[in-house]
MILO-34324 format. One record per residue (C-alpha): y, z, x; residue in one letter. Coordinates in nm, 3 decimals. Each point is the difference from the previous one (the first is absolute). Example, Ala and Ser with C-alpha at 12.3 -4.5 7.8 and 13.67 -1.06 7.14 Angstrom:
REM residues 2
site v = -0.450; w = 0.780; u = 1.230; residu = A
site v = 0.344; w = -0.066; u = 0.137; residu = S
END
This chain:
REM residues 258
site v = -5.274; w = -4.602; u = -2.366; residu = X
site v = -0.234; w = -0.095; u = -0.265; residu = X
site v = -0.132; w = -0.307; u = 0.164; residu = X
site v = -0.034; w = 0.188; u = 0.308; residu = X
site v = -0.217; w = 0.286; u = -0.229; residu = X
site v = -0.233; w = -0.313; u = -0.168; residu = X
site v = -0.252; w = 0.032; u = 0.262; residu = X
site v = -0.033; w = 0.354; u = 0.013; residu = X
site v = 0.016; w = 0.038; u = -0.366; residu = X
site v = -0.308; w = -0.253; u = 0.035; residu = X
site v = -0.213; w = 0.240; u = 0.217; residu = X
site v = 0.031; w = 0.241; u = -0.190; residu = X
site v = -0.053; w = -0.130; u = -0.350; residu = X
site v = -0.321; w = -0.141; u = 0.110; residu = X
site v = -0.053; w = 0.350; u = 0.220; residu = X
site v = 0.023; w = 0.192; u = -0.286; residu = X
site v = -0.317; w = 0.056; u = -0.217; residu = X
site v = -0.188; w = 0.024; u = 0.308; residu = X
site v = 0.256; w = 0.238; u = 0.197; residu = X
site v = -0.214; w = 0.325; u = -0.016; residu = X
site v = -0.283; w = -0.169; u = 0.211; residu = X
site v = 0.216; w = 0.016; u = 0.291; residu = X
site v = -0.126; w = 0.378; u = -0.030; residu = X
site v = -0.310; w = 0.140; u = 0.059; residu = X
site v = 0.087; w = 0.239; u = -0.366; residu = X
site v = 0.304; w = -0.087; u = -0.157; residu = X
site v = -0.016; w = 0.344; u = -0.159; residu = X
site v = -0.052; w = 0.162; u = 0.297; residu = X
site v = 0.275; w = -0.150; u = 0.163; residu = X
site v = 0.253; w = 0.050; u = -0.302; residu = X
site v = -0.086; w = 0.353; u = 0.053; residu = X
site v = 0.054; w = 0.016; u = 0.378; residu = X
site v = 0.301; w = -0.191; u = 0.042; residu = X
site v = 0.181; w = 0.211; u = -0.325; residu = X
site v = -0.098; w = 0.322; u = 0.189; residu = X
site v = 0.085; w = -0.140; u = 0.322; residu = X
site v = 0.376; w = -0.113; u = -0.158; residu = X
site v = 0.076; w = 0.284; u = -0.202; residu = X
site v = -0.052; w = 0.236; u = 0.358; residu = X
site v = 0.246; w = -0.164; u = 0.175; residu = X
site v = 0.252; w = 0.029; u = -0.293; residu = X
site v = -0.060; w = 0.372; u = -0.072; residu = X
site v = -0.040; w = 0.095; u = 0.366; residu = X
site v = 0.320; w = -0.183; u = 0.137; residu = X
site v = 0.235; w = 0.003; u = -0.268; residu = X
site v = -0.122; w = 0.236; u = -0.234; residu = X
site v = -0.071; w = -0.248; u = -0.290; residu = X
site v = -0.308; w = 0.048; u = -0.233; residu = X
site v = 0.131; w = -0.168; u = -0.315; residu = X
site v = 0.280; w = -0.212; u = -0.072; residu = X
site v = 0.073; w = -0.388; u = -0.029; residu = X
site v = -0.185; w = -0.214; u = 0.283; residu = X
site v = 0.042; w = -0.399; u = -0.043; residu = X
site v = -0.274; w = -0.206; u = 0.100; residu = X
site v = 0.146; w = -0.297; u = 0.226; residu = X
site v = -0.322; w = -0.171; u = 0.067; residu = X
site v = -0.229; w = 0.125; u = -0.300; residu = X
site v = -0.262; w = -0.249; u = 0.040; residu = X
site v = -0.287; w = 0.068; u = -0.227; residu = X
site v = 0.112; w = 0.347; u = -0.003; residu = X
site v = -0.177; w = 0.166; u = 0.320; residu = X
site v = 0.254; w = 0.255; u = 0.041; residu = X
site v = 0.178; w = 0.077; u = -0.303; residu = X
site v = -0.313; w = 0.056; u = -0.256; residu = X
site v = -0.120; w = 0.285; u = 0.213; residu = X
site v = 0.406; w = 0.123; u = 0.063; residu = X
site v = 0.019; w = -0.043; u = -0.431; residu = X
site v = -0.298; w = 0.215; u = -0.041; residu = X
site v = 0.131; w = 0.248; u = 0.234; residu = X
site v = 0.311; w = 0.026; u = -0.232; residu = X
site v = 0.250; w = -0.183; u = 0.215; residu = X
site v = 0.243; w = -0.268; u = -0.271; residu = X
site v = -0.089; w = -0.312; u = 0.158; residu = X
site v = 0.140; w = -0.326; u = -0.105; residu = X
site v = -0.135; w = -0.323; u = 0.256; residu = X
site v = 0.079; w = -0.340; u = 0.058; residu = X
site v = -0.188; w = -0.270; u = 0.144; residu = X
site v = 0.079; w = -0.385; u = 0.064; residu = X
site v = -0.331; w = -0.069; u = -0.129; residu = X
site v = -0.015; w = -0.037; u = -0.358; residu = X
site v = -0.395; w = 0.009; u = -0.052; residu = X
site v = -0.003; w = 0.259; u = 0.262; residu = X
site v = 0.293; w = 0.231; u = -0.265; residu = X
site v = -0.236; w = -0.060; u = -0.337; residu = X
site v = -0.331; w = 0.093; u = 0.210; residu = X
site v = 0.217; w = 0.354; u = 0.098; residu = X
site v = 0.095; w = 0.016; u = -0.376; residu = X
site v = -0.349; w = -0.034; u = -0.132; residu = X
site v = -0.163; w = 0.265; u = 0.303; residu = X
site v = 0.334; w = 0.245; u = -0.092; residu = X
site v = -0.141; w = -0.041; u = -0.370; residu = X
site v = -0.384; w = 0.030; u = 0.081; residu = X
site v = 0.120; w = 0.337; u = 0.181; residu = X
site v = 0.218; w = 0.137; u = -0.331; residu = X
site v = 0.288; w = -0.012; u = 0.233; residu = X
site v = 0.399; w = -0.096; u = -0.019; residu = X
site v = 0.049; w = -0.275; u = 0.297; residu = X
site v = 0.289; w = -0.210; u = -0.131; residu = X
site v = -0.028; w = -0.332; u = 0.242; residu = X
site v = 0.176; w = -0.332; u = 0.021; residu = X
site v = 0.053; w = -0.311; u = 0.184; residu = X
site v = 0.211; w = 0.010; u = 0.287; residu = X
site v = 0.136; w = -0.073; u = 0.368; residu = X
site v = 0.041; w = 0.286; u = 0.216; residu = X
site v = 0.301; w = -0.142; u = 0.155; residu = X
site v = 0.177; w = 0.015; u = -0.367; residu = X
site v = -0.165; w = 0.265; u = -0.216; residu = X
site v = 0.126; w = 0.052; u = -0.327; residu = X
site v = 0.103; w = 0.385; u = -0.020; residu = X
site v = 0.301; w = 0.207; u = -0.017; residu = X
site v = 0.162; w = 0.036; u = 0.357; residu = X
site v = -0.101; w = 0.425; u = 0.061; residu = X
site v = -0.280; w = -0.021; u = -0.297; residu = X
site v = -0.347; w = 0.114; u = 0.221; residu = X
site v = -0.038; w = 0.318; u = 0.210; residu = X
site v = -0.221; w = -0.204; u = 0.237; residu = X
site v = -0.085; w = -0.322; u = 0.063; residu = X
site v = -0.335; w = -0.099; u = 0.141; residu = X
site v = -0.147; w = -0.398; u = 0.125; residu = X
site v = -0.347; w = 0.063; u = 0.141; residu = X
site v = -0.263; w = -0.244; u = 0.105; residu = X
site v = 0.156; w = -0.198; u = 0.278; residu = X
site v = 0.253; w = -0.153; u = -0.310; residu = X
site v = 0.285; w = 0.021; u = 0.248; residu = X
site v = -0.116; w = -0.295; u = 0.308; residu = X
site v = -0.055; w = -0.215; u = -0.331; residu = X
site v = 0.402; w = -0.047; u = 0.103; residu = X
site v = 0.010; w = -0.266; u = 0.262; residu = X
site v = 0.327; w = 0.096; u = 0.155; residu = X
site v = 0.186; w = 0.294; u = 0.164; residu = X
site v = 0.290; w = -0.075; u = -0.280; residu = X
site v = -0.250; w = 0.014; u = -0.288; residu = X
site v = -0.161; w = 0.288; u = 0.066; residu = X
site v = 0.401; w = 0.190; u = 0.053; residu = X
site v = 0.075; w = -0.147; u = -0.294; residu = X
site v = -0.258; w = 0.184; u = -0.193; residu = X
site v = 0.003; w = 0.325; u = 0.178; residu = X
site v = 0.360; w = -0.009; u = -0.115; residu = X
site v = -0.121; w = -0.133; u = -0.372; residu = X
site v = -0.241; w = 0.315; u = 0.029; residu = X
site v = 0.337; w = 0.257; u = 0.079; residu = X
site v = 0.167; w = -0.144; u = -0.306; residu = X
site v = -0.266; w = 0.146; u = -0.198; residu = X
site v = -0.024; w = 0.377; u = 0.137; residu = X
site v = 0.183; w = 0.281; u = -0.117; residu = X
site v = 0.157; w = 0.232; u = 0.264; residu = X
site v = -0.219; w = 0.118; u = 0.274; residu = X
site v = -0.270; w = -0.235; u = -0.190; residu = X
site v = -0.343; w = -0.089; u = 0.194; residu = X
site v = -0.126; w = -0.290; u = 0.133; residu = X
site v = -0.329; w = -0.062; u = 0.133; residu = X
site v = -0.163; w = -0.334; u = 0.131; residu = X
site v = -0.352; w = -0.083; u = 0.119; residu = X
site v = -0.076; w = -0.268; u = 0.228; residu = X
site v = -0.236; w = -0.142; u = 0.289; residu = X
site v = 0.099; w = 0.109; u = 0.351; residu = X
site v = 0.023; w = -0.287; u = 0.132; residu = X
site v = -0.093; w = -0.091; u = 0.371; residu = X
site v = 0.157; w = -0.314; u = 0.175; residu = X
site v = -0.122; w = -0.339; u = -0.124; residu = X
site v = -0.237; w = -0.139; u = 0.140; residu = X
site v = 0.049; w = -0.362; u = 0.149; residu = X
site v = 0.067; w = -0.257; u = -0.321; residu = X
site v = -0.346; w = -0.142; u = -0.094; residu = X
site v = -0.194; w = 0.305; u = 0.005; residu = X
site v = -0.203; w = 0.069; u = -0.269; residu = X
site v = -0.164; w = 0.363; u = -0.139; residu = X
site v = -0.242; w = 0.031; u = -0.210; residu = X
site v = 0.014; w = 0.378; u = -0.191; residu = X
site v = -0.243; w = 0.060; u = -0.234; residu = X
site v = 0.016; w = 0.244; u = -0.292; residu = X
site v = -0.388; w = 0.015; u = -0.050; residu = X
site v = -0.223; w = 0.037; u = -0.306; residu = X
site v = 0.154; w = 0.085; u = -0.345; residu = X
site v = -0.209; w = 0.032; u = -0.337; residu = X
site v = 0.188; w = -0.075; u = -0.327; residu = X
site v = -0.159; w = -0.023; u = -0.368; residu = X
site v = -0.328; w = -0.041; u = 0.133; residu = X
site v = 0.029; w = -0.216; u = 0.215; residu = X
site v = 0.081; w = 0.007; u = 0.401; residu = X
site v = 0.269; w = -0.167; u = 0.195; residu = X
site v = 0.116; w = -0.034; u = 0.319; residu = X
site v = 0.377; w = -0.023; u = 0.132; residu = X
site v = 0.166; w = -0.111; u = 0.291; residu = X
site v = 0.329; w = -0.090; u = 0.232; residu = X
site v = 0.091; w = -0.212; u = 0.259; residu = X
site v = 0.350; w = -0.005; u = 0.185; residu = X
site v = 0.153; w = -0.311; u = 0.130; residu = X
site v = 0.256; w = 0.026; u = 0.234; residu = X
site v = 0.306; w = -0.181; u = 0.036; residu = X
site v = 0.205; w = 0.226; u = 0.261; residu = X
site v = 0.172; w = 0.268; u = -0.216; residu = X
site v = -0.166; w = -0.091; u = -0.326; residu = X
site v = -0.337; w = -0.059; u = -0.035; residu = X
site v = -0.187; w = -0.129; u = -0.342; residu = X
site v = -0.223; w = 0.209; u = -0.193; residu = X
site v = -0.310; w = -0.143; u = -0.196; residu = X
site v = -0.222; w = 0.207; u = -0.215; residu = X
site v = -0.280; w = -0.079; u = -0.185; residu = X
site v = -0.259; w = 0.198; u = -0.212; residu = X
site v = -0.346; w = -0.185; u = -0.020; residu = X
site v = -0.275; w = 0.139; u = -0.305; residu = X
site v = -0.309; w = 0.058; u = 0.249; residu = X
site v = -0.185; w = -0.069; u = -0.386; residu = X
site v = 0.115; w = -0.347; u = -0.001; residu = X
site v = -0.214; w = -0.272; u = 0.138; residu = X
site v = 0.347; w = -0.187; u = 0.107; residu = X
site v = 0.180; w = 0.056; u = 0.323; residu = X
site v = 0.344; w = -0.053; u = -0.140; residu = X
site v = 0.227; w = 0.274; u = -0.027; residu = X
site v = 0.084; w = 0.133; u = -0.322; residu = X
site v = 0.364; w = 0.112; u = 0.182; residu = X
site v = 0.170; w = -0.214; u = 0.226; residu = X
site v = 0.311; w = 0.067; u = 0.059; residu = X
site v = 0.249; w = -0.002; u = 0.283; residu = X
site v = 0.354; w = 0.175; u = 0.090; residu = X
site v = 0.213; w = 0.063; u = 0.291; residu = X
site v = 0.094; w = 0.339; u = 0.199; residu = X
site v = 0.318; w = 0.085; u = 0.252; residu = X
site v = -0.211; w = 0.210; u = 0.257; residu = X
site v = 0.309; w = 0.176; u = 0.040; residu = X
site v = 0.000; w = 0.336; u = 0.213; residu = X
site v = 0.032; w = 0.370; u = -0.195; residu = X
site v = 0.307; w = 0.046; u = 0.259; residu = X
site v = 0.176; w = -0.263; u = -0.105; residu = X
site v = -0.063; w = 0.077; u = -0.367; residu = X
site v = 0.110; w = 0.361; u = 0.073; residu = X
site v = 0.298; w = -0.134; u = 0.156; residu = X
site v = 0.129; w = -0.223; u = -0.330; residu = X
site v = -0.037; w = 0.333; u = -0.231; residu = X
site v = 0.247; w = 0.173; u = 0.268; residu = X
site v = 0.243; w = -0.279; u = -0.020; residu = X
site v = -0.026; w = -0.040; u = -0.408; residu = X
site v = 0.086; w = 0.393; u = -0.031; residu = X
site v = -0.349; w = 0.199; u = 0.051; residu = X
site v = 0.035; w = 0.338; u = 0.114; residu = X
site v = -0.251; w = 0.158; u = 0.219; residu = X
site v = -0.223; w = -0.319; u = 0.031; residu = X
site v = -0.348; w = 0.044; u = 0.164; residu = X
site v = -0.369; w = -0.115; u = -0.041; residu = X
site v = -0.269; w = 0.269; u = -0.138; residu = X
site v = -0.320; w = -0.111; u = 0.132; residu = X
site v = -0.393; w = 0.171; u = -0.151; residu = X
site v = 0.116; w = 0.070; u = -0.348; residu = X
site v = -0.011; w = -0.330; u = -0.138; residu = X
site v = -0.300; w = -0.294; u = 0.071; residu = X
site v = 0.300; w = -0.190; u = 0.186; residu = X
site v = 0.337; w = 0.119; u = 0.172; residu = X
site v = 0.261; w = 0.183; u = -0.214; residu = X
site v = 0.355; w = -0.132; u = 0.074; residu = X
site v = 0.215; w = 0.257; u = -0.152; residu = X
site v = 0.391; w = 0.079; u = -0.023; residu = X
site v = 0.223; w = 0.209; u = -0.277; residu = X
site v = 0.323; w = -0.145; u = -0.162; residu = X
site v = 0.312; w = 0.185; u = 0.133; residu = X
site v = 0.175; w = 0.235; u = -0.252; residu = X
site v = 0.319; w = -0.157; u = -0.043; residu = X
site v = 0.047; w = -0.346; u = 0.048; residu = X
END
């Protein structure tokens, strides 16, 4: 498993101090997707405080606006740059986000410790297999307490397109210290899979190289299928909210007894 995380862990440790380009405001966002979160959990199972673990905490998208809202969020990420840049925002923003290093497929909390569970940002297809991703739905049970939450964003995606193709998606114009910047993707297919690039270019700079460029690979897999795996790991009452959240909601509640 930890070869197998090296190149990801890559992408993501290079990703990391410019992350919050990605977004037109970072703030803004933090904001939106916190509010957007903390609906679903109050509206479908009641929860408006409580223990939520951060599977995929990233540079801390989610959970800093979920800690400022009062939730106990702990996070782990298998990006180590990526876990001190959430420290250091947590501690800009006086607030408690304990983070660490880690491997969603094996994370390293007491089996029934969280009252919900959330991996947002399209972490999940980062899995390249249909026994991965079970694997850590089940990984993400182990963690829930009785009639616990999870909740899961990711792309919805269509059917490949022929292997070959290439898209080019472009995030647009970002400013940052002064200074403007301009961000990127392309997608390279290779059937189910296809090979993600991004690069951020300073518009300031008189050189056309990059200042990012860095690459990872996707499983295009289909929100059914994904829906599907939760039901066979133990989910109850598995569905897909869709306009809450900037991406579709995969959700499902741990049964009571198990």
């Amino acid at each position: 498993m930890a070869t197998e995380s090296e190149p990801l862990r890559r992408f993501y440790d290079e990703l990391a101090d410019f992350y919050h380009l990605i977004f037109e405001d970072w703030s803004q966002s933090i904001a939106r997707q916190s509010e957007a979160l903390s609906r679903i959990l109050s509206e479908r199972w009641g929860i408006t405080s409580g223990d939520i673990i951060d599977a995929a905490v990233g540079v801390g998208t989610q959970s800093l606006g979920l800690a400022a809202r009062g939730f106990n969020v702990i996070g782990a990420d298998i990006s180590f740059r990526a876990v001190h840049r959430a420290r250091r925002e947590a501690a800009t923003r006086q607030l408690r986000l304990p983070v660490l290093a880690a491997d969603f497929r094996s994370l390293p909390f007491r089996s029934g410790s969280a009252d919900a569970i959330i991996a947002c940002d399209n972490a999940l297809p980062h899995l390249l297999s249909m026994r991965e991703i079970r694997g850590a739905l089940a990984e993400f049970m182990r963690c829930l307490r009785p009639r616990g939450a999870v909740m899961i964003s990711m792309r919805d995606y269509a059917t490949p397109p022929p292997a070959g193709t290439a898209e080019y998606r472009p995030y647009g114009e970002r400013e940052w210290n002064g200074r403007k910047y301009f961000a990127e993707q392309e997608w390279h297919w290779n059937g189910p899979t296809y090979d993600l690039v991004l690069r951020v270019f300073c518009l300031d700079a008189d050189s056309k190289t990059a200042d990012l460029n860095v690459q990872t690979t996707y499983f295009a897999v289909a929100i059914a299928d994904i829906l599907t795996l939760m039901s066979e790991v133990g989910f109850r009452d598995v569905h897909r909210v869709d306009d809450v959240y900037y991406q579709p909601v995969l959700v499902g509640t741990a049964p009571a007894e198990r």
